[in-house]
C-alpha positions as CSV (number, residue, x, y, z in Angstrom):
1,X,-46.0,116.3,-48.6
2,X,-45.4,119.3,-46.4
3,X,-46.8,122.9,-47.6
4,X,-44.6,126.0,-47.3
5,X,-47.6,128.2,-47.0
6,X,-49.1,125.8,-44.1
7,X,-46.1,125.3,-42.3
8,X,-44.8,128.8,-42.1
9,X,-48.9,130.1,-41.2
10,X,-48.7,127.2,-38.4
11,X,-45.0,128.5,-36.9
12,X,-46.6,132.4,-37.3
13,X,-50.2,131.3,-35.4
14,X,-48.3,129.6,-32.5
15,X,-44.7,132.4,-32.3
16,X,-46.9,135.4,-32.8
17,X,-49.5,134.7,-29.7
18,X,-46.3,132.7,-27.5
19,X,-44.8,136.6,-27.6
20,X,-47.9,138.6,-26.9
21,X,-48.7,136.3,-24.2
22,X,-45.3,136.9,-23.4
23,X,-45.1,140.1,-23.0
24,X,-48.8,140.9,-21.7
25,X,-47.5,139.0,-18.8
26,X,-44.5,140.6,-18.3
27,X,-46.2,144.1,-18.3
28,X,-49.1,142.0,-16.3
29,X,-46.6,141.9,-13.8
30,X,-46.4,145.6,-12.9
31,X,-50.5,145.2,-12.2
32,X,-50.8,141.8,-10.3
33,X,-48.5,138.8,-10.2
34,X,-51.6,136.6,-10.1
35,X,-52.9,138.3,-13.7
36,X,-49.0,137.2,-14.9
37,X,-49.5,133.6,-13.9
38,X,-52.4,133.4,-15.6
39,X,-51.3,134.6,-18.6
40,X,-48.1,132.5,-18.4
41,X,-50.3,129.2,-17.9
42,X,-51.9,130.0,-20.8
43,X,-48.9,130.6,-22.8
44,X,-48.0,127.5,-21.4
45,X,-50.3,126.3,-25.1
46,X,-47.9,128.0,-27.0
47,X,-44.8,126.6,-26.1
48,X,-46.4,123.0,-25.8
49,X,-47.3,123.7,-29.9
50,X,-43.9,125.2,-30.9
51,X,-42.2,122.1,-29.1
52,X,-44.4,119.8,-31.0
53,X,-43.8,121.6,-34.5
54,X,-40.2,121.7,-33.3
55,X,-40.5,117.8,-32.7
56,X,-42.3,117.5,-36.8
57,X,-38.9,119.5,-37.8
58,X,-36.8,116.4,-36.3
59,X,-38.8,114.3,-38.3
60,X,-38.0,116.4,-41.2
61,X,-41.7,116.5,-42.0
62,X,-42.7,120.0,-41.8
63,X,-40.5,121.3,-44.5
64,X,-39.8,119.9,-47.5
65,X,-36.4,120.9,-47.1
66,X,-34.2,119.3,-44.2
67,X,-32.1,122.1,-44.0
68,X,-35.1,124.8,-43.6
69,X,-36.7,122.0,-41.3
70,X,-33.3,122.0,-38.9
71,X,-32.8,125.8,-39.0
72,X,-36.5,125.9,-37.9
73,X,-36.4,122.9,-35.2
74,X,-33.1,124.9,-34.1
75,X,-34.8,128.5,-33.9
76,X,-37.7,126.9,-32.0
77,X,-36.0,125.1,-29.9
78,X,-34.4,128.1,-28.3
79,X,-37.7,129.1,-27.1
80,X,-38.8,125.4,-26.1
81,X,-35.8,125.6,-23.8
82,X,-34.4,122.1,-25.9
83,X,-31.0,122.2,-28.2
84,X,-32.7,120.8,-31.2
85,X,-29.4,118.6,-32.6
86,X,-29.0,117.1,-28.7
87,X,-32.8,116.3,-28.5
88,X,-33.6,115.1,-32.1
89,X,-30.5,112.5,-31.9
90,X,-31.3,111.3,-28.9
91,X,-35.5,111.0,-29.8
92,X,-34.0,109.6,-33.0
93,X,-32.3,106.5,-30.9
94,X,-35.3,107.0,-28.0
95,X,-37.9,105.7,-31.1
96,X,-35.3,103.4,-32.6
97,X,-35.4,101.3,-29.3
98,X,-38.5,102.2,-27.4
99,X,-40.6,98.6,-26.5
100,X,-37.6,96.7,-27.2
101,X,-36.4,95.5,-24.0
102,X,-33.0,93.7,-25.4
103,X,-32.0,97.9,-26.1
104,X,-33.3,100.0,-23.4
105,X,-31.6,103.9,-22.9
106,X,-32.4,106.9,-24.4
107,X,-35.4,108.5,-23.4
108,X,-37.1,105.9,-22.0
109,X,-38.8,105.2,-18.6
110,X,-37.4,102.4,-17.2
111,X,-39.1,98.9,-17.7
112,X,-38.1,95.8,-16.2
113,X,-39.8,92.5,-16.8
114,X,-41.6,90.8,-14.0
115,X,-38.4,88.4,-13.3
116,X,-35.6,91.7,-13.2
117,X,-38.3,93.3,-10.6
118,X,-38.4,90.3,-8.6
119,X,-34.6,90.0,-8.8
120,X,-33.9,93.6,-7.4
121,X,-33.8,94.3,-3.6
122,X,-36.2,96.0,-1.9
123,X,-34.6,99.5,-2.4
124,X,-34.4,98.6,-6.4
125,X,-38.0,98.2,-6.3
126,X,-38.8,101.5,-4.4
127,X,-36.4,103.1,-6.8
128,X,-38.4,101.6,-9.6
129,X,-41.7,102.4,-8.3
130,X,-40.6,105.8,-7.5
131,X,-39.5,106.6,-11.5
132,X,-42.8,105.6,-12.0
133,X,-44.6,108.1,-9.8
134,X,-46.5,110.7,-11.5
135,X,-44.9,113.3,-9.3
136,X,-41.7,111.9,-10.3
137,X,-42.3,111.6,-13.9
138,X,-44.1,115.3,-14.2
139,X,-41.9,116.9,-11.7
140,X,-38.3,115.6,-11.8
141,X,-37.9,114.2,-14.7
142,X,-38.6,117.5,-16.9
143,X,-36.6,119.4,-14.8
144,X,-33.6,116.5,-15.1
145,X,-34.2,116.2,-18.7
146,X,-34.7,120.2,-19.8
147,X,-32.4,121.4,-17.6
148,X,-29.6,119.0,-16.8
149,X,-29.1,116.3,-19.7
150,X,-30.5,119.0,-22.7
151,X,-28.3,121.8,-21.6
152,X,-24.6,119.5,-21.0
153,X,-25.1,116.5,-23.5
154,X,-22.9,114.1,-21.7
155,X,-23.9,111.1,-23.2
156,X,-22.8,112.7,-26.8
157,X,-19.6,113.6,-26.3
158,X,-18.2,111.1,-28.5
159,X,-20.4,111.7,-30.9
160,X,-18.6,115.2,-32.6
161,X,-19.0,118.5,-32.1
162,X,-22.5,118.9,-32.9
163,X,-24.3,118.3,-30.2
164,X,-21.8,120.6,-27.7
165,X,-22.6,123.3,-30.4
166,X,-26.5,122.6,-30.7
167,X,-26.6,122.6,-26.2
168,X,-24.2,125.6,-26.0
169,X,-25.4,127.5,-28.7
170,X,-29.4,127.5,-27.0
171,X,-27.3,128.1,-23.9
172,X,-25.8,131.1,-25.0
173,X,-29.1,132.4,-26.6
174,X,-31.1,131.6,-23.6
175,X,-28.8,133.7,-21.7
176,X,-28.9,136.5,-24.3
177,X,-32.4,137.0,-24.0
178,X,-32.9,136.7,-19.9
179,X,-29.9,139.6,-20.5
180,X,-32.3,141.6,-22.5
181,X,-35.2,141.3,-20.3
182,X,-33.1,141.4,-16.8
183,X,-31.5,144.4,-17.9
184,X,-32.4,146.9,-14.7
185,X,-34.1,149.7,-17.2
186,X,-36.4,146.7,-19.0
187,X,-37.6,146.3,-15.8
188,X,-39.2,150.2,-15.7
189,X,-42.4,150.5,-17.9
């Protein structure tokens, strides 16, 4: 059973060091670009962790309440970059279906059996190969999936109003926040 007191000391441990790194680099910035980089790759930590306790808040196992645990998942997942209703129905159906190859989709990497690779032409093959490439898979695909599918959840929109809210809604607040700190004087220290 989830503890309050943990939970909320995890969420402070991880938020309170993502915006010090945050800002040190930002400052950093005015010194040495390289000083910046550094301190963003380590913040880098952070936002791994806050996506993973907003992930436990999908499950609805970091709260005891759902509610608290989908206000959290949503607060986090503003700074994780990830609408939080989009990505927890669509991890919800990705683990429904993953290893079942009679209901591949959401989330998954693509898998063919041996026959359906043999089947495809040589330009299927290449394209299969090529999902399968590590640059691929750490390069493209995060960029596809955080910055493309997250932000403009096509494949929802039959599924209500939700979802649109959840993606434009971190839209909107990622916006307001690159406002605040692209404003011309928040660039003077």
């Amino acid at each position: 059973m989830p503890d309050a007191k943990r939970s909320v000391y995890e969420i402070a441990i991880t938020v309170v060091p993502l915006f010090a790194l945050w800002a040190l680099a930002w400052i950093a910035l005015s010194i040495s670009v390289w000083i910046a980089i550094l301190l963003a790759i380590l913040n880098a930590a952070f936002l791994v962790r806050t996506f993973i306790i907003m992930h436990d808040c999908g499950h609805g196992s970091f709260f005891r309440s759902r509610t608290v645990c989908n206000w959290t998942g949503r607060v986090l997942g503003v700074l994780a970059l990830t609408p939080y209703d989009v990505w927890r129905q669509s991890h919800a159906i990705h683990q429904a279906s993953t290893g079942n190859l009679d209901r591949r989709g959401m989330g998954d990497i693509p898998t063919l059996t041996t026959e359906e690779y043999l089947k495809r032409r040589w330009f299927g093959r290449a394209a299969y190969r090529l999902t399968r490439n590590p640059v691929f898979l750490f390069g493209v695909a995060p960029i596809y999936t955080f910055f493309i599918q997250n932000c403009l959840p096509l494949g929802f929109m039959r599924s209500g109003w939700l979802y649109w809210a959840s993606a434009m809604g971190t839209n909107a607040a990622i916006a307001g926040i690159l406002a605040l700190f692209f404003r011309p004087e928040a660039l003077r220290f």
